[in-house]
C-alpha positions as a printed Julia matrix, in Angstrom:
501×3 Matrix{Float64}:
  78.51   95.0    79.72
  82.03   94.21   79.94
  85.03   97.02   80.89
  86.04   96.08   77.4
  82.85   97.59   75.72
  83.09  100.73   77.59
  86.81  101.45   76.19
  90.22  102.62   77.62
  89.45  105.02   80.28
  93.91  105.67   80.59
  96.53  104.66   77.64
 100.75  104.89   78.66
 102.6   104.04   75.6
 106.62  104.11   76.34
 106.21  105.93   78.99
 109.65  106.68   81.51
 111.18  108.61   84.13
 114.69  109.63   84.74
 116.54  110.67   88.12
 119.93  112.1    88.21
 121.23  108.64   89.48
 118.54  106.38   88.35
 115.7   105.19   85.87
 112.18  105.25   88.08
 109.97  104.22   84.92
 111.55  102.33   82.45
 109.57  102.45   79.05
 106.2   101.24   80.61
 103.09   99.95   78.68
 100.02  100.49   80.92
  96.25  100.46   80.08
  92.78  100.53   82.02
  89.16  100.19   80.67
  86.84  102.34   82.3
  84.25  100.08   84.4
  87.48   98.5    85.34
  89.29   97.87   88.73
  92.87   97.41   87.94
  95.45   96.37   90.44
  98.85   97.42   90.15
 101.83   95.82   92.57
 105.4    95.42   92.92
 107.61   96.23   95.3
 108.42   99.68   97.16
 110.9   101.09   94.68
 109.38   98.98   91.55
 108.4   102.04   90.0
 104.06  102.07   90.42
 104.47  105.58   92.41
 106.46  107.01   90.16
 104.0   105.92   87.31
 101.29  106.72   89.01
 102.38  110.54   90.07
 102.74  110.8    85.84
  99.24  110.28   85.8
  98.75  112.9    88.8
 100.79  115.55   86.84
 103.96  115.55   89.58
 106.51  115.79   86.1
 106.78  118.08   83.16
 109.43  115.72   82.32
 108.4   112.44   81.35
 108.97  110.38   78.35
 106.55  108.96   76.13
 102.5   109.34   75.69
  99.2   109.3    77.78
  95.75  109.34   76.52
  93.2   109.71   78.63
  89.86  108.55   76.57
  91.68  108.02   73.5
  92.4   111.7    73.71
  96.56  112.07   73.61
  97.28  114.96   76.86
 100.64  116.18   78.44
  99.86  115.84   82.33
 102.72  118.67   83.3
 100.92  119.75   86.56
  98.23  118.2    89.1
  95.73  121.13   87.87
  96.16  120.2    84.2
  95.32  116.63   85.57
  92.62  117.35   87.57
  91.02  118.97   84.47
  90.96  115.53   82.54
  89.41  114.09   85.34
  92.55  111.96   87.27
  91.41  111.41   90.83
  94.34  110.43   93.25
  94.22  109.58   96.8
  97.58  108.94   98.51
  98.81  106.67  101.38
  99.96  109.62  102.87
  97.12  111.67  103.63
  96.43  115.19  102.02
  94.37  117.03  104.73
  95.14  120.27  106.24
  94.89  119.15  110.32
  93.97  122.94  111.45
  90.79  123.36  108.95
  87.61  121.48  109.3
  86.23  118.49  107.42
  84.3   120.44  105.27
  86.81  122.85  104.07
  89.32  120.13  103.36
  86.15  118.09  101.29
  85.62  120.84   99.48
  89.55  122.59   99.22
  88.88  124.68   95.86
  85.26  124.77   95.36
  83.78  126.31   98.37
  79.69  127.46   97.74
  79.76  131.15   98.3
  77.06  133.45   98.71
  78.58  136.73   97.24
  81.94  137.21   98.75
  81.34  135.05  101.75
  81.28  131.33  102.25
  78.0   129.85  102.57
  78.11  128.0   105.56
  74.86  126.19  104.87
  75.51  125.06  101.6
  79.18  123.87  102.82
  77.98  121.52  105.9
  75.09  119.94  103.7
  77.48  119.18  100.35
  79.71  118.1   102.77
  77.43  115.74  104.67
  76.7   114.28  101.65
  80.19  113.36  100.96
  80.95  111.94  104.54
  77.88  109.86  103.68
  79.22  108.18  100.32
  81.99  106.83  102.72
  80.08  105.78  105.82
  80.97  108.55  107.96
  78.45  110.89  110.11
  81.63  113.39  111.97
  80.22  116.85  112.23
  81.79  118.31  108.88
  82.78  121.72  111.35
  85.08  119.38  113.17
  88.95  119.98  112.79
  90.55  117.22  110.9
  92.98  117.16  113.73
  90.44  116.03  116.28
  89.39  112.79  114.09
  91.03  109.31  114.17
  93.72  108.35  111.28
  91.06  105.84  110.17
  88.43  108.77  109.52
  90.49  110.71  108.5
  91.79  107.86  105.43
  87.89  107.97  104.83
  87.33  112.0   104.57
  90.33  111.49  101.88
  88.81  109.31  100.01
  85.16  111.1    99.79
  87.38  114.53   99.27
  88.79  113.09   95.49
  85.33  110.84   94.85
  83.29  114.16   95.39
  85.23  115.63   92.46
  83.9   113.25   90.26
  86.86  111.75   88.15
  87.05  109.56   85.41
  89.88  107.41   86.43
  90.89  106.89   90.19
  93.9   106.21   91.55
  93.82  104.97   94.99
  97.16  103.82   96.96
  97.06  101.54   99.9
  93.81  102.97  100.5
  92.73  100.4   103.59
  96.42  101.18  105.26
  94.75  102.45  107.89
  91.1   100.88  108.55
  89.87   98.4   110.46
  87.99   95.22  108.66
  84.76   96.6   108.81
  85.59   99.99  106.96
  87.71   97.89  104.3
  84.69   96.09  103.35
  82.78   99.17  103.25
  85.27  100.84  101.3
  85.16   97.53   98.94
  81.22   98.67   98.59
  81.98  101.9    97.21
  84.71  100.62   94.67
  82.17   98.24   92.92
  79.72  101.19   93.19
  82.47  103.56   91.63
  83.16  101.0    88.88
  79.75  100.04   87.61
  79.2   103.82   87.04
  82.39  103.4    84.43
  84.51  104.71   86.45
  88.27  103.38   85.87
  89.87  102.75   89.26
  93.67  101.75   89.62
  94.03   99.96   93.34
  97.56   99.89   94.57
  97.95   97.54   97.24
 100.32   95.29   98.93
  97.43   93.17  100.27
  97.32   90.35   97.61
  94.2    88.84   99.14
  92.26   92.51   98.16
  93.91   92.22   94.9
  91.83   89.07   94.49
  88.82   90.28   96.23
  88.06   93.5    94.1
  90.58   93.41   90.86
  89.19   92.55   86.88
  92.95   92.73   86.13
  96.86   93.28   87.54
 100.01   94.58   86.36
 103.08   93.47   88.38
 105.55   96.37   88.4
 109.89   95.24   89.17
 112.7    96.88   88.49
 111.09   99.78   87.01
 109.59   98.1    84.4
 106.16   96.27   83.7
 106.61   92.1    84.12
 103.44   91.25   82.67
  99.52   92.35   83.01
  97.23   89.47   83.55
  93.32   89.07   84.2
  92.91   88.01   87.69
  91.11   84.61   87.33
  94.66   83.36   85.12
  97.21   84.01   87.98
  97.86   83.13   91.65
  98.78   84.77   94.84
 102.33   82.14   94.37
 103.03   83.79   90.88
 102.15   87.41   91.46
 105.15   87.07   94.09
 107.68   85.08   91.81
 107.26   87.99   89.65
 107.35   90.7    92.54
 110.49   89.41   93.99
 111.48   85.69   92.9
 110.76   83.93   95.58
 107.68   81.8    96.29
 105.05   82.82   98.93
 105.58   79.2   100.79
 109.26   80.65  101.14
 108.06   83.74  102.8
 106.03   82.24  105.77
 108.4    78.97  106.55
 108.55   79.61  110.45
 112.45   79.07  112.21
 112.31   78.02  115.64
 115.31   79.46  118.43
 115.91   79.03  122.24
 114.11   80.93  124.67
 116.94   82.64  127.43
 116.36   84.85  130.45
 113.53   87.37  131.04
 114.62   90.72  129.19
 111.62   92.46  130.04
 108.83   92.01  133.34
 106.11   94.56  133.19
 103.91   94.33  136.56
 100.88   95.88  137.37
 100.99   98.47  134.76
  98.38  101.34  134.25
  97.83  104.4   132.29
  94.6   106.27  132.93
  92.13  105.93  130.33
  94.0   103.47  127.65
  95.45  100.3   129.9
  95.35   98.5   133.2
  96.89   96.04  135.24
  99.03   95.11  132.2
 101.47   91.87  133.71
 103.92   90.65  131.04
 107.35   89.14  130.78
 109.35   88.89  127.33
 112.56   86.48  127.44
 115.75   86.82  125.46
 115.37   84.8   122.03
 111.29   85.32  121.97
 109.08   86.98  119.6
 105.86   88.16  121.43
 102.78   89.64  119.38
 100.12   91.65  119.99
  97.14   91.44  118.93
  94.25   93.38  119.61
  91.23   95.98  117.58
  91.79   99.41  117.01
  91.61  101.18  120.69
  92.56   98.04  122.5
  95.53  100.11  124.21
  98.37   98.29  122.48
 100.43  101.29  120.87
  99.73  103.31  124.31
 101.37  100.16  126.26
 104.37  100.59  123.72
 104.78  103.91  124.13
 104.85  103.52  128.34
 107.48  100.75  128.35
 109.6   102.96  126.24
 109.18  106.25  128.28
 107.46  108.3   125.74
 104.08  108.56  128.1
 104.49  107.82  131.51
 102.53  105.21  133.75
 100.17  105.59  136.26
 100.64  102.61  138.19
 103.17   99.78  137.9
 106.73   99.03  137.47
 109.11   97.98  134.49
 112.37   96.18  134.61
 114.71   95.63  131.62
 117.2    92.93  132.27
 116.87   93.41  136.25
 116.99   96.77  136.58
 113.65   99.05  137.19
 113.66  101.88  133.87
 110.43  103.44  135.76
 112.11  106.58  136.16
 114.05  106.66  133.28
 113.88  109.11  130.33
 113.08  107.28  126.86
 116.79  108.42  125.79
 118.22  106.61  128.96
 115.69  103.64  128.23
 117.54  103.54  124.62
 120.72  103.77  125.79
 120.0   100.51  128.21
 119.32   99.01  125.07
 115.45   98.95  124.6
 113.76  100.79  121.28
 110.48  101.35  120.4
 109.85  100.99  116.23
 106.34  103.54  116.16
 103.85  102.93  113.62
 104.32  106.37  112.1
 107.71  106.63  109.93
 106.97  109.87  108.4
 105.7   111.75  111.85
 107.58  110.05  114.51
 109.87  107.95  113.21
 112.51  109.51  110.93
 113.9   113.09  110.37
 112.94  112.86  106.39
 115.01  116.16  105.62
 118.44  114.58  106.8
 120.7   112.12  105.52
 119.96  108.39  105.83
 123.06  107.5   107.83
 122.41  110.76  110.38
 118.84  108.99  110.87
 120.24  105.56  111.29
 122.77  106.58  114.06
 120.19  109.2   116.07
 119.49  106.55  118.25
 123.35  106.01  119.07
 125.01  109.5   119.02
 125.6   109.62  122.68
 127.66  105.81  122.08
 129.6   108.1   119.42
 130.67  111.38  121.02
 134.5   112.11  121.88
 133.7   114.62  124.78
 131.19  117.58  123.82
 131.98  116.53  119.91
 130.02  113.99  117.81
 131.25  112.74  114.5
 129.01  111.0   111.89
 132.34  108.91  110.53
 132.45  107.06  113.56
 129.55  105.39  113.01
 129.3   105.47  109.01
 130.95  102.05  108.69
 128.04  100.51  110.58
 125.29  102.64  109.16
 126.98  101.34  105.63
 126.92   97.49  107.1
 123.07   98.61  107.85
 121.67   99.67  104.61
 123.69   96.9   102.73
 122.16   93.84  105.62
 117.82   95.8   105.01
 118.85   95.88  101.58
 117.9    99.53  101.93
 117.66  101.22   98.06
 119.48  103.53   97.15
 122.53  102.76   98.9
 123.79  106.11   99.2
 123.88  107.29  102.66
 123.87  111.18  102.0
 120.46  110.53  100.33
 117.76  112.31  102.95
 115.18  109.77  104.23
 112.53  111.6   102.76
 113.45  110.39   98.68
 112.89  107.17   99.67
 110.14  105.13   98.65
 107.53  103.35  101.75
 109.15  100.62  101.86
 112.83  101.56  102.09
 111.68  104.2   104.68
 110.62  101.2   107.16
 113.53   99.54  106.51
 115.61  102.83  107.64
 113.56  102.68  110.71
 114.39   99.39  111.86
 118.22   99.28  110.92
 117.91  102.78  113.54
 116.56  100.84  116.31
 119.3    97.61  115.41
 122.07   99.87  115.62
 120.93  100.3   119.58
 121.91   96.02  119.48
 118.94   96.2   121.5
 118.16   93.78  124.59
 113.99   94.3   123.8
 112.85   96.13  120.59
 109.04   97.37  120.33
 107.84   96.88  116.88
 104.07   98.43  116.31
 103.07   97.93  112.65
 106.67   96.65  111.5
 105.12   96.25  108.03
 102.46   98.42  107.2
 102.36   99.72  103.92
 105.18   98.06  102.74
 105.35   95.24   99.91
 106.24   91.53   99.84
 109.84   91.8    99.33
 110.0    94.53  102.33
 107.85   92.63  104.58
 110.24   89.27  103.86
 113.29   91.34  104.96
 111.77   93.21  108.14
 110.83   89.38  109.4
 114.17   87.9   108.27
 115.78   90.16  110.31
 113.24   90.01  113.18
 113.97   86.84  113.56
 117.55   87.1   113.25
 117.29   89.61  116.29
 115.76   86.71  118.29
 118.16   84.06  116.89
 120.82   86.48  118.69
 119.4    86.51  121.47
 116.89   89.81  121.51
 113.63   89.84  123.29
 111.28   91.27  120.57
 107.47   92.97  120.68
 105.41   92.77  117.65
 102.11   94.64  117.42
 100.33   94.25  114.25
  96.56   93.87  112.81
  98.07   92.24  110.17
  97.06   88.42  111.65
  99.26   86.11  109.1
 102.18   88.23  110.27
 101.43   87.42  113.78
 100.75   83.74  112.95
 103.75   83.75  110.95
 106.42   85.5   113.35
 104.92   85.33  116.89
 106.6    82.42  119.57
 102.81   83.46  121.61
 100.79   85.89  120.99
  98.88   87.83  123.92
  95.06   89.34  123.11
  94.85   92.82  123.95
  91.06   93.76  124.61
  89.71   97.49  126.45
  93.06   98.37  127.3
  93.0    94.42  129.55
  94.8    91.34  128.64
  92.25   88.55  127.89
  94.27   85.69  126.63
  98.03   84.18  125.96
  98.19   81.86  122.61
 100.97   79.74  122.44
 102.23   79.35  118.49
 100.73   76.15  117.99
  97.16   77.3   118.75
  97.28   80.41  116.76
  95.63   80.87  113.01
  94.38   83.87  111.78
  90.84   83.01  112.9
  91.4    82.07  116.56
  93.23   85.16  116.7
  90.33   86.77  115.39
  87.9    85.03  117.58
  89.74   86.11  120.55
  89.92   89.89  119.66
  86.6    89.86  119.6
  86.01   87.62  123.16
  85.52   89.11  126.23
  87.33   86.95  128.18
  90.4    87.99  130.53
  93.38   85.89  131.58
């Protein structure tokens, strides 16, 4: 039986939402048949989120109408949404770090045995859950104690154990490896043949393909068209994302390779990495490629001075950093982009230009005193090159959508005019038109003569930026691919090899 037969799970007729200083939804048509898997892209900023936390019940505000099974409702609140069966599970994750799994799978509906919580009861329901997604963690365990990967998996089980009639799930494979996307791919064609109506936001247009009936492309706050997936392309789903064609996006510029910027020798932490040797030269892009617990981000993090090395030395443009602080490292002109925006990356509750010039303020201060105005011309220069929306620099980081917010990052680490900049994940989570503008300007950083790091698991981004590309295997180096020799499946092949250089 077709999604068809079964009927419209979710109906938005007109629907729209207002800011002070700008339109997020902009008199939106959207529609999904339960049994269906609908995909819904566009870039960060496009508006999706925005539609999507209607559905949740984020606004009492919103224009137009929802029906959810041809039933017209007024989502003001996440309970009243919840009670008409609207499942969401966020790219940012929900969980409470201090509880355990089994309180946070079952937040709200706890089995009790009189007054008291029946622990019994609680660990098997919970088991139960963790099994629908793969999982067998001790449900007792704190959250906190888990892996980010596990942790995107309890999430998921936590909303699919309440049973809703449409799901929204965004970016939900953010932060698994290959093996749990294609598990989590299981349980989405389990969810749907039950009739369950599943919206799958994703910047991923290959799992758009793999697991979507049907698409709506989202730009400019409005919808640009809804198509079934066997009438479209991967090329067209990005002319209408951001206008430019997808053979535009991964044309590959070559530059001159100068001096060595960086030598790492003989470098060890305990436990994650050892014996790392490596040299990065001025104009070079280096990736890094390696499976989850390879020892890549933990590498990162030593060259920058945020852990500290066992063994080894480091030396930025001829002089040894070994002993350095991270702050001195930064003000030699080496940064360190971390995977985590939200955690480690940005101050969310200040102002975009304070967060673009934290890395600098020393550079700015007139004695004891600092003053922001110093460096607002460049922040301004900044936002306008990353095409950073909105523009307005007393916006706090935290109102910005995914996308913008890694774009933030990285014009804080290029107002260091760093000599070697550490990029781990540069563009995780973010859409097309982001990614384009964090490797445009990548590259420009090389063209000018930076020495640049890129760890990623996203493999076409490594084929498509990298100059070489070292494998990174049980915290060892196993092999150096020069650009020529790497495609996404050697790379692949030689994460998985056992082989050291």
């Amino acid at each position: 039986m077709s999604s068809e037969n079964l009927g419209l799970a979710l109906r938005m007729v007109g629907v729209g939402k207002r800011y002070p200083a700008t339109i997020a939804v902009d008199n939106v048509d959207f529609e999904v048949y339960a049994g269906e898997v609908h995909a819904l892209v566009g870039e960060n900023g496009a508006g999706k989120s925005t539609l999507m936390k209607m559905l949740a019940g984020s606004f009492n505000d919103y224009t137009g109408t929802i029906y959810v099974n041809d039933k017209e409702v007024r989502l003001s609140s996440p309970s009243i949404a919840k009670s008409y069966g609207i499942g969401m599970i966020y790219q940012e994750l929900s969980l409470a770090q201090p509880i355990s799994i089994a309180e946070n799978l079952l937040a709200g509906r706890l089995p009790r045995k009189g007054l008291f919580i029946d622990r019994d009861k609680m660990v098997a329901q919970a088991k139960r859950l963790l099994k629908t997604v793969g999982l067998e963690l001790d449900p007792l365990l704190p959250v906190e104690d888990i892996s980010q990967h596990e942790a995107q998996l309890v999430e998921i089980a936590k909303v699919v154990g309440t049973h809703p009639c449409i799901l929204v799930m965004d970016e939900p494979t953010s932060a698994l490896s290959k093996e749990e996307v294609e598990r989590l791919f299981d349980i989405i064609h389990k969810l749907r043949n039950t009739g369950m109506a599943i919206i799958y936001i994703s910047h991923h247009l290959p799992e758009i393909f793999r697991i979507a009936d049907r698409v709506t492309v989202m730009r400019d706050a409005k919808r640009v068209a809804t198509k079934n997936i066997e009438e479209i392309t991967r090329e067209e789903i990005v002319q209408m994302m951001v206008g430019k064609s997808i053979k535009e996006f991964y044309k590959k510029e070559s530059h001159p390779i100068g001096k060595a910027l960086l030598e790492v020798k003989d470098l060890s932490r305990y436990g994650f990495f050892h014996g790392i040797d490596m040299q990065v030269h001025a104009g070079e892009i280096v990736g890094i490629c390696g499976l989850s617990g390879a020892g890549r981000s933990e590498l990162a993090q030593v060259i920058c001075g945020i852990e500290k090395a066992d063994e080894g030395t480091i030396v930025l443009d001829g002089k040894p950093i070994d002993r350095l602080t991270m702050a001195q490292r930064v003000m030699l002109g080496l940064g360190y982009l971390t995977e985590d925006r939200k955690l480690e990356g940005l101050a969310l509750r200040i102002e975009m230009d304070e967060n673009i010039l934290s890395a600098v303020i020393p550079r700015m201060k007139r004695g004891i005193v600092y003053n922001k105005r110093y460096g607002r011309k460049m922040a301004k220069e900044l936002v306008e090159e990353l095409t950073i929306y909105p523009t307005d620099l007393n916006r706090t980081a935290g109102n910005l959508s995914g996308g913008n917010q890694q774009k933030l990052l990285l014009a804080k680490w290029m107002a260091i005019n760093p000599k070697v900049l550490i990029l781990d994940e540069p563009s995780r989570g973010v859409d097309v038109g982001a990614k384009m503008t964090i490797h445009e300007t990548i590259e420009r950083l090389a063209r000018e003569g930076s020495a640049v790091i890129v760890i990623s698991s996203d493999l076409p981004e490594l084929v498509r930026l990298s100059d070489r590309v070292i494998i990174m295997r049980k915290g060892h180096f196993t092999k150096i691919m020069d650009q020529h020799e790497c495609s996404e499946e050697s790379l692949l092949l030689a994460a998985n090899t056992e082989v050291e250089v």
